[in-house]
N, C-alpha and C positions, 0 to 999 in steps of 0.2 A: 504494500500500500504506500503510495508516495503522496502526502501530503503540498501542494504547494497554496502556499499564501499571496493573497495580491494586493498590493500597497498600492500606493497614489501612481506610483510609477511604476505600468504593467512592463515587468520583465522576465523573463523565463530563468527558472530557478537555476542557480549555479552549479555544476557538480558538488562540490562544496555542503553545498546547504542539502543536496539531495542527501549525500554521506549523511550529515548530522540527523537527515527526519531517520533516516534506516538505524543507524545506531541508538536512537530513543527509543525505535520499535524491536529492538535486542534488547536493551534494557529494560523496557518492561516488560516482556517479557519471563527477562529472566528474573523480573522483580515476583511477577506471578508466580512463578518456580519456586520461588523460596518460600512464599506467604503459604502456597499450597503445602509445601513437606512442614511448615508449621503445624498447620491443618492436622495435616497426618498423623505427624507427633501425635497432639494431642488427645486422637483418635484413639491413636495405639496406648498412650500412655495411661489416660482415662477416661477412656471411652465414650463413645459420641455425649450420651446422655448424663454423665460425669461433668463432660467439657462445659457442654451449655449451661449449666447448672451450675459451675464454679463460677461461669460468668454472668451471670445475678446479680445484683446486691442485693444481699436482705439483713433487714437490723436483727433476724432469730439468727442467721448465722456467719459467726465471727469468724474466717478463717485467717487472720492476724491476729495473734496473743498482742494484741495492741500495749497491754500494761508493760508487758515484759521490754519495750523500746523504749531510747531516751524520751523524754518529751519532745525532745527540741525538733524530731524528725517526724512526729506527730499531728496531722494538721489540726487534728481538733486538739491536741491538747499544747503544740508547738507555735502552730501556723498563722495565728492572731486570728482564724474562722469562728463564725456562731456554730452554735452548734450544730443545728441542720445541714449548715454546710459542710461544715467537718464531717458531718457522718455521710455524706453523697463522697467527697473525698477520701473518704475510706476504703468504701465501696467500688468507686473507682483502681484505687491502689491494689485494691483484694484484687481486682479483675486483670490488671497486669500483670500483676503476682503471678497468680496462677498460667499466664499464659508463658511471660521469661524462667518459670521454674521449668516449666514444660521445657523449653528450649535449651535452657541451658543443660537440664537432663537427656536431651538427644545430643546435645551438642558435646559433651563429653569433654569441654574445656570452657574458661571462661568468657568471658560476653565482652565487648567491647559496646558499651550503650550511649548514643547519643541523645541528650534531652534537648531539642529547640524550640525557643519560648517559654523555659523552664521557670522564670521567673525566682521567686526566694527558695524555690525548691519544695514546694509542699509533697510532689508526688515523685519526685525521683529521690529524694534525702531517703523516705522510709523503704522505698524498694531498694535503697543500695545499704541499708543497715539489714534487711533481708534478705539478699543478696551477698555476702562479701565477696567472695568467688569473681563477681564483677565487677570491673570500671566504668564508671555511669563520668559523663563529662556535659553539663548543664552549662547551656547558651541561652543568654538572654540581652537583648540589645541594652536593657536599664542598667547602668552599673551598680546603685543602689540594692538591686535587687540583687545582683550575684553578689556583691561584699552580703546582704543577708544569708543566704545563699552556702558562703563560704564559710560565716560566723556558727550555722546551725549546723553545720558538717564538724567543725573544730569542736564545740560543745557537743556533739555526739561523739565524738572520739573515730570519726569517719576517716577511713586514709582509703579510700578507694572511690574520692571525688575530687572532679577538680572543676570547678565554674569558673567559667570567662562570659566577658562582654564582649559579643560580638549580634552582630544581625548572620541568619540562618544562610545567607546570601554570600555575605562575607568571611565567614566561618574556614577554617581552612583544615581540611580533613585528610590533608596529603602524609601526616604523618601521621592519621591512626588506621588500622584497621577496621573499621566499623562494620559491628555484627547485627546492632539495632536501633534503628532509630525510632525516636517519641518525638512527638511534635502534637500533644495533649490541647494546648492551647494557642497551638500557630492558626492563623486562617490567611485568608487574602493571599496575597502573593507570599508572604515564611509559608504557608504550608506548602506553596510549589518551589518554595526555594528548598525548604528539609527535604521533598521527596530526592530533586535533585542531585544531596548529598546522599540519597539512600545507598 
């Protein structure tokens, strides 16, 4: 499938540009590829009706010993949230959880995890205190929010974070391996800049 786009000035697409549409469409492809053997994992691992079911939230069941974490990586008890919120943010976390436990258990080595839009960290801090195994690396364009970000890592006793300010755009991914990326709260153009670095 070749894609061509027509601008103010109709001109016939470059080799160039034709490479670039074909190499996006390997790309996602082979992004399809991965999400699907997630899939499978999680198939295999717990079973269709397991899977769906981890991924619920419900206030009857906790599957984070939430007490047992610092506060500080805690949105309802860290994260300056009401409580309602805090507890959809839990739920949210639980539903990651369960799906990078899944992965890192197929995956039979650590996680390289990228957060864009991470902000102070409310949902990558507690999955990387649940997680050690993992390096989670939280981008968020507010500097403010990764110095928070950083403060609630250091008071967790977290060595398996590291937050920077950057836009998901600008981000420079050339020197990690990235195994997953979260982009929870990107929209507008960050969510197609994260997919980008996927």
């Amino acid at each position: 499938v070749v894609v061509v786009v027509v601008t103010a000035h109709a001109t016939m697409p470059s080799a160039h540009n034709l490479h670039k549409t074909r190499q996006r469409h390997r790309q996602t492809a082979a992004h399809r590829a991965s999400l699907l053997s997630l899939v499978d994992a999680c198939e295999t691992a717990l079973g269709w009706n397991s899977a769906v079911l981890a991924l619920c939230g419900s206030p009857e069941i906790e599957r984070v010993a939430w007490a047992s974490l610092p506060a500080s990586v805690d949105p309802a008890r860290g994260g300056g949230l009401d409580p309602a919120r805090g507890a959809r943010k839990r739920w949210q976390i639980e539903s990651l959880y369960t799906l990078l436990s899944t992965a890192l258990g197929a995956a039979n080595a650590p996680l390289n995890i990228v957060d864009f839009g991470a902000g102070s960290g409310n949902c990558s801090l507690a999955l990387a205190a649940l997680l050690p195994r993992c390096h989670f690396t939280l981008v968020d364009r507010n500097p403010r929010a990764v110095e928070i970000a950083n403060e609630r890592a250091r008071a967790a006793g977290l060595t398996n974070v590291d937050a920077v300010a950057a836009t998901a755009e600008a981000f420079d991914a050339a020197a990690l391996e990235i195994d997953v990326v979260l982009a929870v709260h990107a929209c507008g153009a960050a969510s197609d800049d994260a997919l980008e670095q996927a």
